[in-house]
C-alpha positions in Angstrom: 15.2 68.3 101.5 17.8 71.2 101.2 18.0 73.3 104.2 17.5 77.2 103.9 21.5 78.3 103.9 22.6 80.1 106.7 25.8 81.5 105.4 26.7 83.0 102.0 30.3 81.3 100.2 32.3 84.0 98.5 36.3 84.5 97.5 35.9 88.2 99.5 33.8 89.9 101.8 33.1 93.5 102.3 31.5 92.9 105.7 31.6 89.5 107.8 30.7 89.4 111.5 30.8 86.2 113.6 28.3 85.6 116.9 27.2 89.1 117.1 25.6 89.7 120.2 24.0 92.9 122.1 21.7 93.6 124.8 20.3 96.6 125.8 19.6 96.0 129.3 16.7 93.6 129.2 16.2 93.7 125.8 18.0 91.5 123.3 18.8 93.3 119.9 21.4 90.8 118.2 22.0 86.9 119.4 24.5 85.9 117.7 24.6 86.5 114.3 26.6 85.5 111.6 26.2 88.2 108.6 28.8 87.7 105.4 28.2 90.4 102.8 30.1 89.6 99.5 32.4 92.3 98.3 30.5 93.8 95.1 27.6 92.6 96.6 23.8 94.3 96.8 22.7 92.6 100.0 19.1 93.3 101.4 19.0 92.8 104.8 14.9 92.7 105.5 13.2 92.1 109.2 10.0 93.9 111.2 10.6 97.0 113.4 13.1 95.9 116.5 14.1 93.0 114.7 17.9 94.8 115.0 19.0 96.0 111.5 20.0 99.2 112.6 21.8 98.1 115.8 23.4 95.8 113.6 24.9 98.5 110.6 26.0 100.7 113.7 28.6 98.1 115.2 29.7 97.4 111.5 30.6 101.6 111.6 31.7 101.2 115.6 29.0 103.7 116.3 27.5 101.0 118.8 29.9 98.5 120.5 28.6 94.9 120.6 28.5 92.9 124.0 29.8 89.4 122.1 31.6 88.7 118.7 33.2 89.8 116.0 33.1 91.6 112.6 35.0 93.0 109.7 34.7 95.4 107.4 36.7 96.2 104.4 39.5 93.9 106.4 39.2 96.0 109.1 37.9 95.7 113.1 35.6 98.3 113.6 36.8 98.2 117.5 40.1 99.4 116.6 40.0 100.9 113.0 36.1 102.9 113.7 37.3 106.1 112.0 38.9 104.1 109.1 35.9 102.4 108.3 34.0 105.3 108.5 35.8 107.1 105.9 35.7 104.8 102.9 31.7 104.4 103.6 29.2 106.1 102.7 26.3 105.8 105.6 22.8 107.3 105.6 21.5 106.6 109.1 17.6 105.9 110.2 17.4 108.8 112.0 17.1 112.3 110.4 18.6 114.6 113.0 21.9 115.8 112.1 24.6 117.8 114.2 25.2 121.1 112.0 21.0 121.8 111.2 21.8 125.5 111.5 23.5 125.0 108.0 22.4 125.7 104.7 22.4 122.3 102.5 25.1 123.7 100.4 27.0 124.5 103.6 26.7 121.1 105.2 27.9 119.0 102.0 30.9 121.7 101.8 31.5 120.9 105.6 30.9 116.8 104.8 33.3 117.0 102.0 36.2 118.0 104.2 36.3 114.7 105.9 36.5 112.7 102.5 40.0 113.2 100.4 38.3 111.5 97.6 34.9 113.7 97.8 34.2 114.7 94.1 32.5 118.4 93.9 31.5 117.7 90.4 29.7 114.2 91.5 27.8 116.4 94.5 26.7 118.9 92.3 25.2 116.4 89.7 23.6 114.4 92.4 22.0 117.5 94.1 20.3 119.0 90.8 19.6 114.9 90.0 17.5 115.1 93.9 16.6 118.9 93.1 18.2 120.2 96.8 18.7 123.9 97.3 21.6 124.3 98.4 20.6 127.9 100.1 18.1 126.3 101.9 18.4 125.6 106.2 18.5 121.9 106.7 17.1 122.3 109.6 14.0 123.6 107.7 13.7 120.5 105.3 11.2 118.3 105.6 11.7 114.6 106.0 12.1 113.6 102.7 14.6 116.6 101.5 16.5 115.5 104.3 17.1 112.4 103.1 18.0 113.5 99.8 20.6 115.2 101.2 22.0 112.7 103.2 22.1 110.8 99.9 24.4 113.1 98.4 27.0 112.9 101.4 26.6 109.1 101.7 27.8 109.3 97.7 29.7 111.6 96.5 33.0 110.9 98.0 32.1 107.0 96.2 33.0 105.2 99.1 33.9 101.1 98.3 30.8 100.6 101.0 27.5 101.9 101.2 25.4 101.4 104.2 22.1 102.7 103.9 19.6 102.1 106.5 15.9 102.9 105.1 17.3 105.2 102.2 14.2 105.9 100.9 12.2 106.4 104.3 10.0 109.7 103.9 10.6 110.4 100.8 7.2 110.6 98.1 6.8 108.4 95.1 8.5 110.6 92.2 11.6 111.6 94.5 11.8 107.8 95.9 11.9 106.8 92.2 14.4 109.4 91.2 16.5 108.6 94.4 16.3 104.5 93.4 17.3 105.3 90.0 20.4 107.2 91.0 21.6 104.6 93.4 21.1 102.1 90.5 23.3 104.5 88.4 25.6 105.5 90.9 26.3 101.4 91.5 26.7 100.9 87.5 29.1 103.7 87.6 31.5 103.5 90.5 31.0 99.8 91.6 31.0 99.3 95.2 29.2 97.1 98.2 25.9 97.6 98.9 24.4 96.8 102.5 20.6 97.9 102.8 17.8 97.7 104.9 14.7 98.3 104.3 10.9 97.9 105.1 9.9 98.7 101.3 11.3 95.4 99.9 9.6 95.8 96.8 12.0 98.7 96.0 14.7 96.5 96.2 14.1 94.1 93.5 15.9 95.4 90.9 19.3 95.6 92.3 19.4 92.9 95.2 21.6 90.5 94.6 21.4 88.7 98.3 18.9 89.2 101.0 19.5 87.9 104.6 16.0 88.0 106.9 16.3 89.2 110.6 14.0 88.3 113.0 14.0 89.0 117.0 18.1 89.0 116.6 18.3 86.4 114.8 19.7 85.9 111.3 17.6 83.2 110.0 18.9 82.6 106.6 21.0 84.3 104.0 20.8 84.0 100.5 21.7 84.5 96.5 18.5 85.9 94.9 19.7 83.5 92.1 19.1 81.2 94.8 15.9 81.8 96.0 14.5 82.4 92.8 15.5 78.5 92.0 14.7 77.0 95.1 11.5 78.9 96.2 8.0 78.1 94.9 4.5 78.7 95.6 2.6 75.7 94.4 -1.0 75.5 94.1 -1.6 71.4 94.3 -5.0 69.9 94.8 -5.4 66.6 97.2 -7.8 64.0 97.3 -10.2 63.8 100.4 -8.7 62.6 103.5 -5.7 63.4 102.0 -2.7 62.5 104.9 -0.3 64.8 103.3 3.2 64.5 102.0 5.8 63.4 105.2 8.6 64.3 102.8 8.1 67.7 102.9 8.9 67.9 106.5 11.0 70.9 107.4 10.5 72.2 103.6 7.5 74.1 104.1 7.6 77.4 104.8 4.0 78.3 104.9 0.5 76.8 103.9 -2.8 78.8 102.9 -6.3 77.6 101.8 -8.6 75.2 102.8 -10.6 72.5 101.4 -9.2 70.3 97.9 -6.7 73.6 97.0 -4.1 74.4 99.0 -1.3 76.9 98.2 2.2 75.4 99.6 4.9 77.8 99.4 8.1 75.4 99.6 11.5 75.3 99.6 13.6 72.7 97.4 14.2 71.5 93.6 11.0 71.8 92.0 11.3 68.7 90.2 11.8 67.0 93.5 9.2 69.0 94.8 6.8 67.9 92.8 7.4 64.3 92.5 7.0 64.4 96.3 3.1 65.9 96.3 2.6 63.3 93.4 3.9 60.0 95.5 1.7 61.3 98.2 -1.7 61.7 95.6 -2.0 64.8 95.4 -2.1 66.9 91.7 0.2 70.3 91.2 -1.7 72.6 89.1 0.9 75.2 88.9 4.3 76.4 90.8 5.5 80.1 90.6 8.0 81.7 91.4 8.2 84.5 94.3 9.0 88.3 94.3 11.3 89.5 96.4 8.8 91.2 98.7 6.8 88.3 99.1 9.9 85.9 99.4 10.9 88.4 102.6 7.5 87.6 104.1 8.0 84.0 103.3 10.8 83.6 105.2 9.9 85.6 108.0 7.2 84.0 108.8 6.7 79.7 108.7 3.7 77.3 108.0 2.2 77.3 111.6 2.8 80.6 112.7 0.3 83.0 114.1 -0.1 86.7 113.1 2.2 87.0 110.2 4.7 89.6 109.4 3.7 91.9 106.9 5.6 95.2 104.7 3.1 97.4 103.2 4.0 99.9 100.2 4.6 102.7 102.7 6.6 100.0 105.2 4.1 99.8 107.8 
């Protein structure tokens, strides 16, 4: 059967890293991973709370200095080139706090914009009525999800060639997480560029992920096209005989089981043609074999056949 890939081929990357490792004292954020982010790219990078995302999009912008390894971004080392990098991306951050919150909103994107020759007034002020800020209001004073708008706005109006975004759309409500989707999704059509997100809301994601890589306990476990996945990835719903001894063929294909009894839901990866010849030469019947969305895919492969308490992304990413 054809292994789950590990690396993605491409002609250019935006962002490739090699053995990325860091440790904060005891505790082991990144062992070793090899992420390659295609240049035009929408890559999802998906994985539970601690799994290391964020440490991971900080050593890309030299904000946190890996122990082990390399990477490079837009060409560049972020050890020696940090500020470069940081200019020509535009970065929204997990955490909300920000260093001027004594501003007014209008204040702090006037301040932002002096750091980015290429910041476009015009774009700002379209993007800022698009995510309704008031700009005469403290940011300080916002709550969590007007906060974010805001850090939107900086993150795009200068439209960087890479966009890191590290849960975008965390505290936002429904209508402003839809309008804020929507302008990302226009923003990408307009002004091409690299995308590198993580998120807990994978479901929001579908629409414009092109790749998805799944991090789990520091490890990058596989990376793929969506094209991909969406070839190679099936649920099938196959009913065996009693006593059935299963299908040996599928070894190290199956990447989870559910049900009990005659019916058995196998969510496996291969060709399904292949697939399916395999259940039949082993006596067993496939009813039907669908494809995955890309939320449930992300569970999929975080999780495997025999493993316990499984890994799970609610709508609100708990």
């Amino acid at each position: 059967m054809k292994a789950l890939p590990k690396l993605i081929e491409a002609d250019r990357f935006a962002i490739r890293t090699t053995g990325l490792a860091k440790r904060y004292g005891r505790a082991v954020a990144l062992r070793g991973i090899d992420l390659t982010v295609p240049e035009g790219a929408v890559y999802v990078l998906v994985g539970p709370n601690g799994a290391g995302k964020s440490t991971a999009l900080k050593i890309l912008l030299d904000l946190v200095r890996a122990d082990h390894g390399d990477a490079e971004v837009l060409g560049m080392n972020p050890r020696v080139d940090g500020a470069r990098i940081r200019g020509r991306v535009g970065y929204v951050p997990e955490a909300q706090k920000w260093e001027h919150e004594w501003m007014s909103v209008g204040q702090l994107l006037d301040h932002h914009a002096r750091y980015y020759p290429s910041w476009d007034h015009d774009y700002a002020a379209l993007l800022s009525s698009r995510l309704e800020l008031d700009r005469k209001r403290p940011y300080g004073k916002l709550s969590k999800g007007q906060a974010r708008r805001v850090q939107i706005v900086m993150a795009l109006a200068h439209r960087p060639s890479l966009l890191i975004l590290d849960e975008p759309t965390d505290g936002l409500d429904p209508v402003a997480r839809e309008a804020t989707l929507s302008t990302l999704a226009d923003h990408m059509a307009e002004y091409p560029t690299t995308l590198l997100i993580s998120t807990h809301l994978v479901h929001e994601t579908q629409r414009l992920a092109d790749h998805i890589g799944v991090l789990n306990n520091g490890r990058l476990s596989t990376q793929l096209a969506t094209a991909e996945m969406d070839r190679l990835l099936r649920r099938y719903r196959v009913e065996v005989p009693e006593g059935w001894a299963g299908a040996p063929e599928l070894n190290g294909a199956v990447l989870r089981r559910a049900g009990r009894g005659r019916e058995i839901q196998w969510t496996v990866w291969g060709e399904e043609d292949a697939i399916r010849a395999d259940f039949e030469r082993a006596g067993a019947v496939v009813r039907d074999a669908v494809r995955l969305s890309l939320e449930e895919a992300a569970v999929t492969l975080l999780t495997d056949e025999t493993a316990g308490p499984q890994v799970r992304f609610d709508r609100e990413g708990r």
